[in-house]
C-alpha positions in Angstrom: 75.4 -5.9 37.2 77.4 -6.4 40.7 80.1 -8.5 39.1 82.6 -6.3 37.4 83.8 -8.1 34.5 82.9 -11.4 36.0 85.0 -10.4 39.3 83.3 -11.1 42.7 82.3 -7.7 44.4 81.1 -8.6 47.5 82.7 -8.1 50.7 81.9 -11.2 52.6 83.0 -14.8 50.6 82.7 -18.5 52.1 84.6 -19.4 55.2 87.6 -22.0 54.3 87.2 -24.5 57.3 83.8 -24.5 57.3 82.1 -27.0 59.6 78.3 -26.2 60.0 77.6 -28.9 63.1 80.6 -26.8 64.6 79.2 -23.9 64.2 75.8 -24.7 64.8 77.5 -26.3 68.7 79.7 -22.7 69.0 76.6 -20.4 68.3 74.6 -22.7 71.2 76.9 -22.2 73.8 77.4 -18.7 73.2 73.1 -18.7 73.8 73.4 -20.6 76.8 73.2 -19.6 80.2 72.7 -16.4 81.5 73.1 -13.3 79.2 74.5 -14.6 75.8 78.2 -14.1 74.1 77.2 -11.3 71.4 80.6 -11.0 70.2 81.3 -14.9 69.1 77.7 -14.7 67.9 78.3 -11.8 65.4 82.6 -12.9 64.8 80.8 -16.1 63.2 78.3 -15.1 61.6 79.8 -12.0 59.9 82.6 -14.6 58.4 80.1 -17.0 57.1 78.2 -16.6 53.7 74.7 -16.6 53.5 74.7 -20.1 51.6 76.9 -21.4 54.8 74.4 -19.7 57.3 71.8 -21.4 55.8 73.3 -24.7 56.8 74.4 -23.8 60.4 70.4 -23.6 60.5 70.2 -27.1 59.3 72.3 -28.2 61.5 70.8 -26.4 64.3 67.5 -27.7 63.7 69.1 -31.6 63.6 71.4 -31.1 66.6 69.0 -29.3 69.2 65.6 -29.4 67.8 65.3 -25.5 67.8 65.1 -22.7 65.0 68.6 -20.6 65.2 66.7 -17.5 63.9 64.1 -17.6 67.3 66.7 -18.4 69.8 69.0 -15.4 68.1 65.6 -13.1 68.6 65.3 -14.2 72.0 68.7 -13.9 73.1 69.4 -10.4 70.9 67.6 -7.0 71.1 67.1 -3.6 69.3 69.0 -3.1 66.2 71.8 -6.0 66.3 68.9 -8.4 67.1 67.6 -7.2 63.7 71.3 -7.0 61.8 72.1 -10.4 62.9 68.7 -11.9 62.4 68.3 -10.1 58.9 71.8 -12.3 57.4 70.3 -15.3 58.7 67.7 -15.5 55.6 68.1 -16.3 52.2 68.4 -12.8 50.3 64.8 -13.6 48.7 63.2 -14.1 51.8 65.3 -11.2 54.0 63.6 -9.0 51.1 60.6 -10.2 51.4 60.9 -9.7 55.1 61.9 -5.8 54.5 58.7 -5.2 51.9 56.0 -7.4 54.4 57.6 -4.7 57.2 56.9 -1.7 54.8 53.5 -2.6 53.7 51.4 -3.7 56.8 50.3 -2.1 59.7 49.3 1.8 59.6 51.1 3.8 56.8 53.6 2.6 54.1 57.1 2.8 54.1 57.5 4.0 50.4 61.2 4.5 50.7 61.8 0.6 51.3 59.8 0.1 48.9 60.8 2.0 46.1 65.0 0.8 47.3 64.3 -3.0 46.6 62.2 -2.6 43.3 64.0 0.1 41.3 67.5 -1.7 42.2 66.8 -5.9 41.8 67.5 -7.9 38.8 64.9 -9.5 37.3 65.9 -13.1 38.7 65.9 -11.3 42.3 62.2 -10.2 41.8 61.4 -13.3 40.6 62.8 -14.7 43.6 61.1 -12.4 46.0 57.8 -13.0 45.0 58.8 -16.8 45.2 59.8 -16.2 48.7 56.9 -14.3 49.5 54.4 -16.2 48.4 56.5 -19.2 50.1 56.6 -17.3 53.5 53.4 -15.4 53.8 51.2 -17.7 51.5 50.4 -14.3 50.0 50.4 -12.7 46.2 53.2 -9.9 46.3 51.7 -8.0 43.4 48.4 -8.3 45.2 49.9 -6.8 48.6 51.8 -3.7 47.0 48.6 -2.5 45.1 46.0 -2.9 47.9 48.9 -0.8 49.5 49.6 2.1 46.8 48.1 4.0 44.5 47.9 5.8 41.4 51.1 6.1 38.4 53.4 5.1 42.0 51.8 2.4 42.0 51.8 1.8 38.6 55.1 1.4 38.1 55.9 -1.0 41.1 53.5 -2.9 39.2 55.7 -3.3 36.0 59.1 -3.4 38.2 57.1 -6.5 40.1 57.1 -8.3 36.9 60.9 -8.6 36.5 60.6 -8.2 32.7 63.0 -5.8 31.9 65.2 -6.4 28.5 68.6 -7.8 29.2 70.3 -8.2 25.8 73.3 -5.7 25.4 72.9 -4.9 21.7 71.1 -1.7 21.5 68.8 -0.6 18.6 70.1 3.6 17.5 66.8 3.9 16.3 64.8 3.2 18.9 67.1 5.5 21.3 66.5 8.0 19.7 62.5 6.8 19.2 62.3 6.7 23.1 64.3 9.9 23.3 61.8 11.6 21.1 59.1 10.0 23.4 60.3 11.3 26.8 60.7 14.5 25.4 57.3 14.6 23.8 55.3 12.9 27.2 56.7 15.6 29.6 58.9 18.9 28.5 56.8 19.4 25.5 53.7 18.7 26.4 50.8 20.7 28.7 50.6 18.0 31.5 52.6 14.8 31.6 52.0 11.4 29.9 52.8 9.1 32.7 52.5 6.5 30.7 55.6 6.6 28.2 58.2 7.4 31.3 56.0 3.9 32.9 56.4 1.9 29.9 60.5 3.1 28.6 62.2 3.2 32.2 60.3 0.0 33.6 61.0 -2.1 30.5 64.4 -1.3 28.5 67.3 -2.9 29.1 70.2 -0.6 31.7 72.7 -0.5 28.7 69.8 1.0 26.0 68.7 3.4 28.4 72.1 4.6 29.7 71.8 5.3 25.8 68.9 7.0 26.3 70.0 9.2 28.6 73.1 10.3 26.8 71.3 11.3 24.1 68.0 12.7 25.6 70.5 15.2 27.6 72.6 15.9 24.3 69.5 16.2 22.3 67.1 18.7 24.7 70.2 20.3 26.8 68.3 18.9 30.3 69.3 15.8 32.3 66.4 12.9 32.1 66.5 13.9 36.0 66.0 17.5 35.8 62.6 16.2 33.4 61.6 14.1 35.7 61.9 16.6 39.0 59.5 19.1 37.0 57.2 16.5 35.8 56.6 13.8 38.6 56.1 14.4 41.9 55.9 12.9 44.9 56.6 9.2 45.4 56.0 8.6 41.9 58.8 10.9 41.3 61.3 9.8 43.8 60.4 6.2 42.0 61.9 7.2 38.9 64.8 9.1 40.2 65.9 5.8 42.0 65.3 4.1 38.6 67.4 6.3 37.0 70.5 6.0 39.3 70.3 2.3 39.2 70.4 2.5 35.8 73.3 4.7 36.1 75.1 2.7 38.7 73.2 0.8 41.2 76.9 1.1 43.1 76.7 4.4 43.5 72.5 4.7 44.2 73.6 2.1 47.2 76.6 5.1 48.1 74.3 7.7 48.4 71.5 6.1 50.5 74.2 4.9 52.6 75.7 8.6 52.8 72.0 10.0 53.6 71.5 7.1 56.3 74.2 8.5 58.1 74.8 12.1 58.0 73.5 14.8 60.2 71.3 13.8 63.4 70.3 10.3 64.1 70.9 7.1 62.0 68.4 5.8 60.0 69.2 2.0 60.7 66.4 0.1 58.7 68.4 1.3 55.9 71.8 1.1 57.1 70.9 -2.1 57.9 68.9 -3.4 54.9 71.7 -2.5 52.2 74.5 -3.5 54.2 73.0 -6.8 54.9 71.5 -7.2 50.7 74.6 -5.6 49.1 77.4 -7.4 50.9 77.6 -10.6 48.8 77.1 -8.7 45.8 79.0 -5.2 44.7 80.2 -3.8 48.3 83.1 -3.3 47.3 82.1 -1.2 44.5 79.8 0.8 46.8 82.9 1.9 49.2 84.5 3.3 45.7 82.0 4.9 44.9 81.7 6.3 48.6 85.4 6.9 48.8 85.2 8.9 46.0 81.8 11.0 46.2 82.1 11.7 49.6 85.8 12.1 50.7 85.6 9.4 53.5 85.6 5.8 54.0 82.2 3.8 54.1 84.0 2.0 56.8 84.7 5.4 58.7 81.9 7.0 58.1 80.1 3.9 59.8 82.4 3.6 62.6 81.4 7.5 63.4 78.1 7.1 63.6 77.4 3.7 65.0 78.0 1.7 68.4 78.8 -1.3 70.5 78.2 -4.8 68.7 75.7 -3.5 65.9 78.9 -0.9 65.0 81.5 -4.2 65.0 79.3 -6.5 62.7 78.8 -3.2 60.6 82.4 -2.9 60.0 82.9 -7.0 59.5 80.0 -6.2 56.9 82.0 -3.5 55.0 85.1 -5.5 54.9 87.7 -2.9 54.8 88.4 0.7 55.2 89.3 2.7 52.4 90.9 5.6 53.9 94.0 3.2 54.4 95.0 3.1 50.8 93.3 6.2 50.0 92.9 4.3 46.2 91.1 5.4 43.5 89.3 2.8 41.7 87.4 1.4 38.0 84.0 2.1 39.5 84.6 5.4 40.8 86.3 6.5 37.9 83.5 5.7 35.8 81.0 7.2 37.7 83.7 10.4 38.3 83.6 10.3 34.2 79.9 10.8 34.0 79.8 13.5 36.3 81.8 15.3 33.8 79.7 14.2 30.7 76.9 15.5 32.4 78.8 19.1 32.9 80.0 19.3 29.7 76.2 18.9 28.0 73.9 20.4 30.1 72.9 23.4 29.2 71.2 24.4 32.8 69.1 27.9 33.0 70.9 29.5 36.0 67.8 31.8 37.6 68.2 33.4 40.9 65.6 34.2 43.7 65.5 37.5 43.5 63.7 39.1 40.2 63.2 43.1 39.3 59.6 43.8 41.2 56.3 44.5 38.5 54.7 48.0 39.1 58.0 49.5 40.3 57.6 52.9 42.1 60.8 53.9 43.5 59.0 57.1 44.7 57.0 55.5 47.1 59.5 52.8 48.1 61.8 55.9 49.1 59.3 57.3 51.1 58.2 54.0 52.9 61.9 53.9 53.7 62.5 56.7 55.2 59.2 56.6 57.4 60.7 53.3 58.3 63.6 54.8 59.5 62.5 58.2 61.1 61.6 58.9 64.7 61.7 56.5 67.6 62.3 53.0 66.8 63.6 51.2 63.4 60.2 49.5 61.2 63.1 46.4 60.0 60.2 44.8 58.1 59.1 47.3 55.9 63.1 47.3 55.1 63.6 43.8 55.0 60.4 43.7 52.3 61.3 46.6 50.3 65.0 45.8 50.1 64.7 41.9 50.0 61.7 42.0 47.0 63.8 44.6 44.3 66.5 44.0 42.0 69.4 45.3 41.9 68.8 47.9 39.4 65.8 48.7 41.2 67.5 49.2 44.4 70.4 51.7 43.0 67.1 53.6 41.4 65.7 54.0 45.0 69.2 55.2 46.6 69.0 58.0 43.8 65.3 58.8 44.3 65.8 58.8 47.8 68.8 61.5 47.8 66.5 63.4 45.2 63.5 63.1 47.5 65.6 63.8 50.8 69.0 65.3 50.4 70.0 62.2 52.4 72.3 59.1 51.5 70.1 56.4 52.0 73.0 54.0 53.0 74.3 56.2 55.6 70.5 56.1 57.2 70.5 52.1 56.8 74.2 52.4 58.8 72.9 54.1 62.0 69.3 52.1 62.0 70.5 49.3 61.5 73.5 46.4 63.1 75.3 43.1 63.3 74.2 40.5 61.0 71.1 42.1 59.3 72.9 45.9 58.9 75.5 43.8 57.1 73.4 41.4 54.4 70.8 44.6 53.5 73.9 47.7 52.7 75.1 44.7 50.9 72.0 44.1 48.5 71.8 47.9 48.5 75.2 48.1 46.6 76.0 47.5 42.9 77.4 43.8 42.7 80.5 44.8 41.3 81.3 47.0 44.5 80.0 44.7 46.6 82.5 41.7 45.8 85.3 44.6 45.5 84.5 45.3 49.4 84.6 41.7 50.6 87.9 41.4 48.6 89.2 44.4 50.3 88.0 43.4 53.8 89.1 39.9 53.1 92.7 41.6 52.8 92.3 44.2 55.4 93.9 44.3 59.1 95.8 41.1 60.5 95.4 38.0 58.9 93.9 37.6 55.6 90.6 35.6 54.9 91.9 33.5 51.8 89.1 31.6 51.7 86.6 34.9 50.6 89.3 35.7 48.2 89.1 32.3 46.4 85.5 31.9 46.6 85.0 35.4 44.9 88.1 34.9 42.4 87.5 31.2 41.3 84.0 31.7 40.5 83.3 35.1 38.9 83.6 35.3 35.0 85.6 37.7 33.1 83.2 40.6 32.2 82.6 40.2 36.2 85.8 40.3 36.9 86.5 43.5 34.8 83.9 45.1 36.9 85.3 44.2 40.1 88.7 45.9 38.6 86.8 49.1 38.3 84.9 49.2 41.2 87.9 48.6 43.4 89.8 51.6 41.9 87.0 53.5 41.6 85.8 53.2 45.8 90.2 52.4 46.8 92.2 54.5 44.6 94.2 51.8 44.4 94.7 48.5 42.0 93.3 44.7 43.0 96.3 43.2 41.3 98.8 45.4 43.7 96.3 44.7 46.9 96.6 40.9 45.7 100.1 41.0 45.4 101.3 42.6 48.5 98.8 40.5 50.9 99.2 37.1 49.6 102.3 34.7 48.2 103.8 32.0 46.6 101.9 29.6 44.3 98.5 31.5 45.8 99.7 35.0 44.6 100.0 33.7 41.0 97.0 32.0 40.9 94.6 35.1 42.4 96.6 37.3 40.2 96.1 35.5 37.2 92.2 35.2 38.0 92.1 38.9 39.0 92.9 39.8 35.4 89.8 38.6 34.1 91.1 36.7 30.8 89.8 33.2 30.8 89.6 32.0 27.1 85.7 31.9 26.3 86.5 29.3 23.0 85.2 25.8 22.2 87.4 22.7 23.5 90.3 21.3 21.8 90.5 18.2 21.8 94.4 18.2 20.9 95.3 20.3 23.4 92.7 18.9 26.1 95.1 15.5 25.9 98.5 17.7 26.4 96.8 19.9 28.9 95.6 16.7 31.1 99.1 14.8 30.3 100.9 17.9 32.3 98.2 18.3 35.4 98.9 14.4 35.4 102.4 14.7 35.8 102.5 17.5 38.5 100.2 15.6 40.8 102.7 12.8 39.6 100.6 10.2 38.3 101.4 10.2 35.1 102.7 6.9 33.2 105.0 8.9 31.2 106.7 12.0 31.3 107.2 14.6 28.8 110.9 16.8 28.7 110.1 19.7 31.2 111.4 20.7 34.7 109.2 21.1 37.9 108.8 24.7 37.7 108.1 25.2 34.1 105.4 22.4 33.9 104.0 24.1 37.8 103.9 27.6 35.6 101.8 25.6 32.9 99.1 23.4 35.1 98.3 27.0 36.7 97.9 28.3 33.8 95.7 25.6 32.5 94.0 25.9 35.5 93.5 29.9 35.3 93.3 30.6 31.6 91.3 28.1 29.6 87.9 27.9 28.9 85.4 25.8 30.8 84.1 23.9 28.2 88.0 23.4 27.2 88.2 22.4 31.1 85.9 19.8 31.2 87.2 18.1 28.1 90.4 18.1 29.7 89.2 16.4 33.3 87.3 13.9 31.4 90.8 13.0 29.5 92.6 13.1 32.6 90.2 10.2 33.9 91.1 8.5 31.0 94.6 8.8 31.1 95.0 8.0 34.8 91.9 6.2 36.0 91.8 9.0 38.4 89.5 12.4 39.4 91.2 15.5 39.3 89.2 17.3 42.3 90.0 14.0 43.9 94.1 13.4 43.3 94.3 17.5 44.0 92.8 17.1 47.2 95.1 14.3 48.0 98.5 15.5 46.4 98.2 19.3 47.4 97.6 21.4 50.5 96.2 24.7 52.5 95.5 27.6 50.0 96.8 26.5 46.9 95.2 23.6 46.8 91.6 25.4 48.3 92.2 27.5 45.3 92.3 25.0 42.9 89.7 22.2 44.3 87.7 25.7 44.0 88.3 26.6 40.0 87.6 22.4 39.5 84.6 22.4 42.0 82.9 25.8 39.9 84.1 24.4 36.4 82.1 20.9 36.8 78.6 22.3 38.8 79.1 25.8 40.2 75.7 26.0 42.1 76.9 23.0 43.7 79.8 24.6 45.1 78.2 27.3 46.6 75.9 25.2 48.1 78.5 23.0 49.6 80.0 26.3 50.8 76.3 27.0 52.6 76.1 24.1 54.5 79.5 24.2 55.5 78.8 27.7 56.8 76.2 26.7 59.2 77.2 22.9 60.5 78.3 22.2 63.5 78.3 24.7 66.6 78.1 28.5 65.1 77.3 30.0 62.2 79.7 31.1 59.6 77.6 34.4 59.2 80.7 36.2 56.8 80.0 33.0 54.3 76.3 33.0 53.9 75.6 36.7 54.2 78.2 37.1 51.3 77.0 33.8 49.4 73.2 35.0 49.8 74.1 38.3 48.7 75.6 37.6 45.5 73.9 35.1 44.1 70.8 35.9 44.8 70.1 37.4 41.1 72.2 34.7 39.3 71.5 31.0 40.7 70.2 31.1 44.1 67.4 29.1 42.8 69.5 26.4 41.3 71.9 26.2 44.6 68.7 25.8 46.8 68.1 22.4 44.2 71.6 21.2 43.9 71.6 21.7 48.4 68.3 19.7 48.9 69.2 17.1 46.5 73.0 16.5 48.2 71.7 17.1 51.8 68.1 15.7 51.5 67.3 19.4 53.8 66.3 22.2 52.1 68.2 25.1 52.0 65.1 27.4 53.9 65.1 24.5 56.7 68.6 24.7 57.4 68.6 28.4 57.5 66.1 28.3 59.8 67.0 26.4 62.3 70.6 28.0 62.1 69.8 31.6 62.5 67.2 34.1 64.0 65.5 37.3 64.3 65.5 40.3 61.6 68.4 38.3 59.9 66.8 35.3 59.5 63.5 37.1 57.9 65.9 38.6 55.4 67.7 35.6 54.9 64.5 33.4 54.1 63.3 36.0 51.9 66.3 36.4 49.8 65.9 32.0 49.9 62.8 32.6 48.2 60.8 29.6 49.5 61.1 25.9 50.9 61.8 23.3 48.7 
């Protein structure tokens, strides 16, 4: 529900002094005349509630004989009009409004749709199909089917009824019944039964199915979300998603469409507007700590970014507040912050890259086709980019041998002088062993002027031990000289110890303890000096330990720690390191958290970073492409299409060109 414990969420309340004849007089003389007073019009508005607004209309009606809501549309245009307008109605009726918009006239707007039914109560849908019938003298259920189809349909259907359970007390037994269920209708069987994901996720009650998915995740190893992305599709699948993260925490559904609505080109205002206007009476203010939390910045300057002119002010009167003031941490985002971590520590995700070992491997005639590619006039960068691009690893380092068999020739130093820039760079990369690959961009990252600690924490942070220990050899072996030394000379401070101690390669690889996990996160808390109490220990000696936490345990241990560190502090870790800490060390750290709780996540945040804005980060992505395309390329290009709502192959695309984008789009492996 909106109401935390009872506590009113929403970011607009009554007005004290109200006076609706006032109001309803002020609101006419800002209409009359030429050209109208926008900003008294949306200052008085934007401070009543929608109970009080409802009155001004009254009054309106009794005073001047006019509607309020035509003379606003007459006087107002474009996407204010519609703002202003859209708080004038009763919620019921202003959602009735949004789904009468979504279903007439040519095509559907299934994203509306799907928004208001997967996140109403069932005494709102009651009341929408009240005020639908009331305004349209028309059946709702009626409208949406003659308007939908198949098991989409279906299930707006059974959200339409507003039946879903409501009592609190949850049944074990039938958990794990419904658990056995999912599992049964989807992952184990040859098709889906529709059906049983219709009948459990339209009808139980939020708090049994949380329940659900606890245990459906613990039980099979897979989120209920990863099921449901391999056995829906298509609006029926986006649906059930949005079911799911209501059940979760409608708060932070409401954040992430909000997010999405903004980010990257153009606004998408219908739903700026439409959550803004339904949400702000009832859990706003849980939606901006959600926000604050998930996506580093204020809803309230996130909005002020990407918005103008009146509709921006009313917006921001809307939102009530920006976070990035108190830069607070709050109940609701902690809760949702604790989840994330639930889900880390249980899911036991099947990492698979893009790029797999080739069938009917001849490294004979790939040799050949190589070096015909490369001889005489002119450079055949296809037949390299295909050969290359379409072999693993393994296969590749077979070919380099064949070909200096075959030809007397070192096929890299042929690649060298065929091919440049960008594309000479990303294939004598995939032609070398991975361990000597991440060696180079470690030395190169430490080479010349300057050094590039950003490559050096990417590589370091996310690399596990027996990876590491072949990076140690492969950097001797092609330097003649130690990592640890190279490390030590090129970097310092707090930095220096953390590479150093990643460098060695000798994270624990045990179970979680739980003992410990509560010392571990009572010493993080008390460097980043949150901590209610403090134990006997100076500065340094506890600094010493939190890196050590940080660099030496386990991630399993990890995660048990971060989740008791919320517990202890009402806090994120990623979150209060990012606020408490800065430059490097803090990069370095945010890195080791960011890989420890979802690393294909932070690699694709690193990807899209690489290419936003003007330029292209080509050093990032042709390294990031590189090595991961044979460990979890495939679950990056998911976790980057689910956060950015692009796929991965789209934003390549449009970001790069020529022989470097073919390669790149092949190593991408297809559009999501």
């Amino acid at each position: 529900m909106a109401n935390t414990g009872n506590r009113y969420r929403g970011s607009i309340t009554d007005y004290a002094d109200f006076d609706s004849n006032r109001d309803a007089e002020a609101l006419y003389t800002a209409m009359k005349g030429f050209g109208s007073d926008k900003e008294a019009i949306l200052e008085l508005i934007t401070s009543r509630s929608n109970k009080q607004r409802q009155e001004i209309c009254q009054s309106y009606k009794s005073l001047y004989g006019k509607d309020l809501i035509d003379d606003l549309k007459y006087e107002l245009t474009g996407k204010f009009e519609r703002l202003i307008v859209g708080l004038m109605r009763p919620l019921a009726y202003f959602d009735a409004k949004e789904i009468k918009d979504a279903i007439s006239g040519i095509g559907t707007d299934e994203k509306c749709l799907i928004e208001i039914l997967a996140s109403r109560t069932n005494q709102q849908i009651h009341q929408l199909a009240e005020a639908y019938k009331d305004a349209y003298e028309r059946n709702l259920e009626e409208d949406v089917i003659a308007d939908t189809s198949g098991h989409f349909k279906k299930m707006l259907v059974v959200l339409l009824q507003g039946t879903r359970e409501e009592d609190d007390v949850v049944s074990e037994d039938l958990v794990a019944q419904d658990v056995k269920d999912l599992y049964e209708a989807g992952e184990l069987k040859w098709g889906t039964d529709e059906a049983q994901f219709i009948y459990i996720l339209g009808n139980r009650s939020k708090q049994h199915l949380r329940l659900v998915f606890d245990e459906y995740l613990k039980t099979t190893g897979i989120p209920i979300e990863a099921s449901i992305r391999g056995e829906l599709s298509g609006d029926f699948e986006k649906l059930m998603l949005a079911v799911v993260k209501c059940i979760r925490s409608t708060a932070e559904y409401f954040a992430e469409r909000l997010f999405k609505a903004m980010k990257g080109l153009g606004t998408r205002d219908n739903t700026l507007i439409r959550i803004m206007v339904s949400r702000s009476e009832l859990d706003m203010l849980d939606i901006r700590e959600v926000f604050r939390t998930k996506y580093e910045k204020s809803l309230y300057s996130m909005i002020k970014n990407d918005t103008s002119g009146e509709y921006k002010k009313a917006l921001l009167k809307l939102c009530g507040g920006d976070d990035d003031a108190a830069g607070q941490f709050f109940p609701e985002a902690a809760k949702v912050a604790y989840q994330m971590w639930e889900l880390s520590a249980v899911a036991r995700v099947e990492l698979k890259g893009t790029v797999r070992p080739t069938p009917n491997f001849d490294p004979e005639a790939d040799a050949k086709a190589l070096r015909k590619a490369m001889k005489g006039l002119g450079t055949d960068e296809d037949t390299i980019i295909d050969i290359v691009t379409h072999r693993s690893n393994d296969q590749r380092q077979q070919i380099r041998q064949t070909f200096k068999s075959h030809f007397g020739r070192d096929l890299m130093a042929d690649l060298k002088s065929e091919i440049s820039g960008s594309l000479a760079k990303l294939i004598l990369g995939l032609m070398m062993p991975p361990a000597h690959y991440d060696a180079k961009q470690l030395k190169k990252a430490m080479e010349g002027a300057g050094t590039d600690e950003q490559a050096l924490i990417e590589i370091l942070a996310t690399r596990n031990n027996h990876e590491i220990q072949a990076i140690n050899e492969a950097y001797r072996e092609d330097y003649r000289r130690s990592l640890e030394d190279d490390l030590t000379s090129d970097t310092s401070g707090h930095l220096k110890r953390i590479l150093v101690s990643l460098a060695t390669g000798n994270r624990d690889e045990g179970p979680e303890n739980s003992e410990q996990a509560r010392e571990d996160a009572q010493v993080i808390a008390e460097i980043l000096e949150i901590a209610d109490t403090t134990s006997s220990g100076d500065k340094p000696s506890l600094e010493t330990r939190f890196m050590s936490i940080l660099c030496s345990r386990s991630y399993q241990h990890l995660r048990r720690v971060f989740q008791e560190f919320i517990k202890m502090t009402n806090h994120d870790v990623e979150h209060t390191i990012k606020k408490e800490m800065s430059g490097d060390v803090r990069d370095a750290l945010v890195a080791i958290v960011q890989s420890v709780k979802n690393k294909p996540l932070f690699f694709a945040d690193k990807l899209y970073k690489s290419m936003k804005g003007a330029g292209t980060d080509e050093k990032t992505l042709t390294r990031i492409m590189v090595s991961r395309s044979e460990t979890d390329l495939l679950n990056i290009r998911r976790e980057f299409i689910e956060k950015y709502d692009k796929s991965l192959h789209h934003v390549i695309e449009s970001d790069n060109s020529g022989d470097y984008l073919k390669a790149l789009l092949a190593l991408c492996g297809g559009e999501d």
